[in-house]
N, C-alpha and C positions, 0 to 999 in steps of 0.2 A: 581621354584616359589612355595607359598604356597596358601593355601586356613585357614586362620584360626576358629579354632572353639571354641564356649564356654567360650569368653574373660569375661564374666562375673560370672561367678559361680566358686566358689572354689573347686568343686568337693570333699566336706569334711563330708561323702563319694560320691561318686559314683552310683547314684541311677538309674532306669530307664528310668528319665525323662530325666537325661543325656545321658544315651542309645540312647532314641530318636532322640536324638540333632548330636550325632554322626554317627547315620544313616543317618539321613537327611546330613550331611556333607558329609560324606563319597559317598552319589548319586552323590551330584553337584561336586567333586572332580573329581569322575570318570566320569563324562562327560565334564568336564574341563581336565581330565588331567591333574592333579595338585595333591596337598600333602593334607592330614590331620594335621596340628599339634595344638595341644593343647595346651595352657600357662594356666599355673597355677601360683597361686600366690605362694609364697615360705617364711618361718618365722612367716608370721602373715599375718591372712587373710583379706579378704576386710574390714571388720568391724571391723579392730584393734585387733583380739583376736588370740590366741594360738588355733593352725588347732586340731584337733581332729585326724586327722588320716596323719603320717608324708606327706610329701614333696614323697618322694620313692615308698610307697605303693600306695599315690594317683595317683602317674606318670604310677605304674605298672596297676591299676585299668582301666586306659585309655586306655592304648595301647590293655590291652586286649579287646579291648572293636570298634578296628576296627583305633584308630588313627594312625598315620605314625609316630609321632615323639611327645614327646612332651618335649617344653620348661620351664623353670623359670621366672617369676617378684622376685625378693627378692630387700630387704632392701628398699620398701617404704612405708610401711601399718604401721607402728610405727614412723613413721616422716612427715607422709605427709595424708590430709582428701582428699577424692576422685575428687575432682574437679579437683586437682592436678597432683595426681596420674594417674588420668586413660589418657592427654595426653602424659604423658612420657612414658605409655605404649605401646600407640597406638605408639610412635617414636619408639619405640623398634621392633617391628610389623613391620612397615612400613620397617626401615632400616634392617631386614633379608631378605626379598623380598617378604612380603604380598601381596597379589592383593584383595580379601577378606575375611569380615569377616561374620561372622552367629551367630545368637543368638536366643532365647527363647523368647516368648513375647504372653502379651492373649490378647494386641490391636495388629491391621495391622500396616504395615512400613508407612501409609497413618498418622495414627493418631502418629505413632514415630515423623515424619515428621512435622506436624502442630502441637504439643505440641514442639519441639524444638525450632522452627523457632526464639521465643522472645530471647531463651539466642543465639542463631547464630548471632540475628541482637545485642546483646549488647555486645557479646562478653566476656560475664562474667556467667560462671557456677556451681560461687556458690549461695547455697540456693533456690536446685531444690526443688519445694514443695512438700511434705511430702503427698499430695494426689493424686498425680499423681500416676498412674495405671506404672507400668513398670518404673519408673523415671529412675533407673540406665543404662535402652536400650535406655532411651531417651540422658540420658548426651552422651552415647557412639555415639549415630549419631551425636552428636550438634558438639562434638569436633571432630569428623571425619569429620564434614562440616570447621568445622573451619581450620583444617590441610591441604584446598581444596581439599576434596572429596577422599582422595587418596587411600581408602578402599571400595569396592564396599559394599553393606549392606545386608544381608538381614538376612529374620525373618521365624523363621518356629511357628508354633501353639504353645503353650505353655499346658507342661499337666496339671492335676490337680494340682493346687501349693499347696493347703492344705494339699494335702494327700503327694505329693511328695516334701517334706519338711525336706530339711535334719538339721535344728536345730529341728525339731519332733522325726527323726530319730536317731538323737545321744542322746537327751535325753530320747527318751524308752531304749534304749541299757545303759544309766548309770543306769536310774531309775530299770531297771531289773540286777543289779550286774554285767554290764558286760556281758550279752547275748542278742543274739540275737535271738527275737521272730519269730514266726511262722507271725503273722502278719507285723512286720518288713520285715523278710524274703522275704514276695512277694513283697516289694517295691523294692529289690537289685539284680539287675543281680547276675547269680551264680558266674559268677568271683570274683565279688567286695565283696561276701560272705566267700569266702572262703581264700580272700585275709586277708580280715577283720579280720576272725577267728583268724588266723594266728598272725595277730598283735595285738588282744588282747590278745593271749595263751603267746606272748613272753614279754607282757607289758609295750608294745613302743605305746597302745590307753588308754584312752586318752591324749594328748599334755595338758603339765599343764605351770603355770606362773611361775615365780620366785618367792613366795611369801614371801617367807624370805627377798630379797633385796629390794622390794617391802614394807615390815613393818620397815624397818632399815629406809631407807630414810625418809618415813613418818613420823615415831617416834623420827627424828634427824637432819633433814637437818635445818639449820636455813630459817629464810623466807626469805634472800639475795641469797642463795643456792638454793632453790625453787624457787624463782624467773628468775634462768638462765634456769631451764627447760622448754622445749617447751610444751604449751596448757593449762600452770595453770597461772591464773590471780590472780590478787592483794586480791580479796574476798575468793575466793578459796583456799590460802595462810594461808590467819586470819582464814580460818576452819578448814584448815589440824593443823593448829598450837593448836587451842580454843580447836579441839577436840582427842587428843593424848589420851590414848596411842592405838597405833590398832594392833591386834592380831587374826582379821580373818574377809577375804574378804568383807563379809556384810557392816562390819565397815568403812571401805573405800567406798562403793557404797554408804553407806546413806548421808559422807559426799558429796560429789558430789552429791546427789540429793541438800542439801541444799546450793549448790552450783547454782543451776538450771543448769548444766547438763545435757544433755537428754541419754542414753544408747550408744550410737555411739560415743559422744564425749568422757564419762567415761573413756569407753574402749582403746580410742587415749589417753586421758592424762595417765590412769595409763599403757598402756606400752609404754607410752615418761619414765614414771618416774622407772620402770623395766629395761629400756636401760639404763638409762640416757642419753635421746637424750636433746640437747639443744637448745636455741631458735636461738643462730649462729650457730650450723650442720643444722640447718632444713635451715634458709634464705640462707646461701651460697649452699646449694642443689638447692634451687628454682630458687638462681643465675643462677648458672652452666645451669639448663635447660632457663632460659631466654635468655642467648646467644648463643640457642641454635634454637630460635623461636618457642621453644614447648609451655611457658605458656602464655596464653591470656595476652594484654595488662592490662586489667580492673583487672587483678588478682595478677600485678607483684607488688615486694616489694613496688615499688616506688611510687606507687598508693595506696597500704595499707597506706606508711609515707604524700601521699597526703591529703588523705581524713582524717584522723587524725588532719592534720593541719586547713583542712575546716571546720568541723564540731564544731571545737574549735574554731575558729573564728567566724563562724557561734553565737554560743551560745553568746559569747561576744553582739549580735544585740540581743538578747532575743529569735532567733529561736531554737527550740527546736534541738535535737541529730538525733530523727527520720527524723524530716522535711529535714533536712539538709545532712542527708547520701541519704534519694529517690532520693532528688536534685542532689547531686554528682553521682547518679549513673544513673539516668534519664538524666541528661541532659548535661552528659562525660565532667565534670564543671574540666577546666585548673586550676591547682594550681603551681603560679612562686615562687621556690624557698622555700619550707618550710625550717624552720634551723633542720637542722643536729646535730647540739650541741650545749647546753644553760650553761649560769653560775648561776648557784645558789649557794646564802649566804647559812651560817651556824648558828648553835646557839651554839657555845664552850664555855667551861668556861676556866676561865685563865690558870686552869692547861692542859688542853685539847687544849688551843692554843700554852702553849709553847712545848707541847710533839709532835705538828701535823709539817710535814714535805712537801714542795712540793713535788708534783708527785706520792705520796702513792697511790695506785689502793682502789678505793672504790667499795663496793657492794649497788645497788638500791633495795628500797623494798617499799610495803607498810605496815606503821604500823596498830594498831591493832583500831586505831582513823581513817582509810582510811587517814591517811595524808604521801604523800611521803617521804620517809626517807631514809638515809644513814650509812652505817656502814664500817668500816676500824679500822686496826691495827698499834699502834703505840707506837714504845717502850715497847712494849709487853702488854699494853693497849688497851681492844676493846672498842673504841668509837660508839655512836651511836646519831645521832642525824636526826630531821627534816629538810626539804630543804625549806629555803624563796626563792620562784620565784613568780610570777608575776599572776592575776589568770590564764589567756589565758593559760600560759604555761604551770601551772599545769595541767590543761582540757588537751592540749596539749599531756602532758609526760605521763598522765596517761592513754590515750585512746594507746600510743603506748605498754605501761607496759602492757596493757592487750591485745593485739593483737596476742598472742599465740605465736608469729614465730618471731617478729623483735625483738633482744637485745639492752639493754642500760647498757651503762657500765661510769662509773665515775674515775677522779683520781683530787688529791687535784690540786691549783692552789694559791698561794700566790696572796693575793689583796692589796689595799692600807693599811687597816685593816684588819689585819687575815688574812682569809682562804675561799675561796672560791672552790665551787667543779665543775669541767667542765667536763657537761655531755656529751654523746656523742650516737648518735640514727643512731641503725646498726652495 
């Protein structure tokens, strides 16, 4: 059986606050009788970004450091925001033979405890708030409540976070050419220093992006193409488009500010768009874990294409988008049957209806007027046109277009007249 430790920190690097944590671990092990092992995340860390210091050094950094073993999370920090994430870790945990876990924290498990309790009792852990002391110790007990209990918790003191701060710490070590200072230096165990040395001498620190495939896509994909990727919406589209050509990092982060954006999301959309993950890899993963009773009710697909449907309805009586999402989530509001797949007309011209074929696969986008639009090949013709639907449905298709993770996909459909395109959601 294990004792785990540290499930929150990437360890990128190894500092002594993590030392701490592994001490304090390493007591309640040997008086349990149990294991150390450490999970790290592996690819890309909690925050969506490229580790600074690999996957291997970090593993070695631990072990010296007093853990028994340490394990991998990889391939979900680029497809998935942490709400998510963190209970198909804790499945992962649980199903090696966990009993508990430990972690770092500057409130008590008293106050983890009653600052969780709202998302336990709803059941839904996104949009833990941003002023919460410790939030991501807090998500880790909500959904360890939520999986019944099955991870015993506890919390050891937390040290200074200012001082022991390892995005402080990697950026003195860039800021300084690649060394590491004297006053760096006493923030790092000598192991993790000398491990560190080592892989900045061989020039495997720091972990960098793909930036190249990362400006290709941006500077080329059409907005139907960008549209299949997961976490970039119909606005954010008409920017990467409006503001071409980009040619260095900056240029990409300011459009996503004027995307409103906040640094966390950024980071998930641009390496969705480095992978090229798409918004069906991402849902049939979230699948996979719903059959599996890891993701909350209030957070599975089917409930994202619910409340899409509500709140589109909703708006039809004059209530507003806000009013109507509190409601659906306040007061876990039954939605029967939203559709799945709509038909919407076309606006062809004659040549364009007799060149169009049943069944052609269509791409959805939105144009640069925010009106939903359509595009397809045909006879070597690229057509492009807007969708007449109905308003509901547009409210409708559009709150699902922007929902980061669910796809909509279109293919032609012969109507009395012309052409109609049947959409299909999921």
């Amino acid at each position: 059986m294990f004792i785990l430790i540290a499930i929150s920190a990437d360890f990128d690097p190894v500092h002594k606050g993590h030392e701490h944590l592994i001490r304090e671990a390493r007591k309640l092990a040997d008086r349990l009788d149990k294991k150390v092992v450490v999970y790290l995340n592996k690819g890309f860390s909690a925050n969506h970004a490229p580790f600074f210091v690999d996957f291997d050094a970090r593993r070695e950094m631990a072990l010296a450091l007093g853990a028994d073993d340490v394990k991998a999370f990889e391939g979900l920090h680029h497809r998935l925001v942490l709400s998510y994430s963190v209970p198909i870790r804790l499945k992962q945990m649980i199903d090696d033979g966990a009993t508990d876990y430990i972690t770092s924290a500057s409130i008590s498990l008293d106050e983890i405890k009653s600052k969780a309790q709202k998302f336990i009792d709803e059941g839904n852990f996104v949009g833990m708030p941003k002023s919460y002391t410790n939030r991501n110790e807090i998500r880790w007990y909500a959904i360890n409540e939520f999986l019944g209990s099955r991870l015993n918790y506890h919390v050891v003191e937390e040290f200074n976070k200012e001082r022991y701060s390892g995005r402080l710490i990697r950026q003195s070590i860039i800021d300084n050419g690649m060394t590491i200072t004297d006053e760096v230096r006493e923030l790092l165990p000598e192991t993790t220093v000398e491990i560190l040395k080592r892989e900045i001498d061989a020039g495997r620190t720091p972990g960098e992006r793909n930036w190249a495939d990362i400006y290709k896509r941006m500077n080329t994909y059409s907005r139907g193409n960008l549209e299949k990727i997961a976490y970039l919406n119909g606005n954010t589209i008409n920017e990467i488009i409006k503001r071409r050509v980009y040619r260095d990092p900056e240029s990409i982060w300011a459009v996503f500010r004027r995307s409103d954006y906040g640094p966390v999301m950024t980071r998930l959309a641009i390496s969705s768009i480095e992978m090229e993950v798409t918004k069906k890899e991402v849902m049939e993963l979230m699948k996979s874990y719903e059959a599996e009773g890891v993701i909350p009710d209030n957070q599975k697909v089917q409930r994202v294409i619910d409340r899409a449907w509500y709140v589109a309805s909703e708006g039809e009586k004059g209530i507003s988008a806000r009013d109507a999402n509190n409601r659906f989530r306040s007061e876990n509001i039954i939605v029967e049957n939203p559709p799945l797949s709509l038909e919407a007309g076309l606006n062809l011209t004659k040549f364009e209806t007799k060149i169009t074929k049943e069944g052609l696969p269509t791409d959805l986008y939105v144009d640069k007027n925010g009106k939903i639009s359509v595009q397809f090949k045909s006879e070597g013709k690229k057509i492009k046109t807007n969708l007449r639907l109905p308003a509901l449905e547009v409210t409708y298709l559009r709150y699902i277009m922007d929902s980061h993770f669910i796809p909509v996909s279109g293919s032609i459909k012969k109507a009395k007249k012309g052409f109609k395109v049947k959409v299909t959601i999921g």
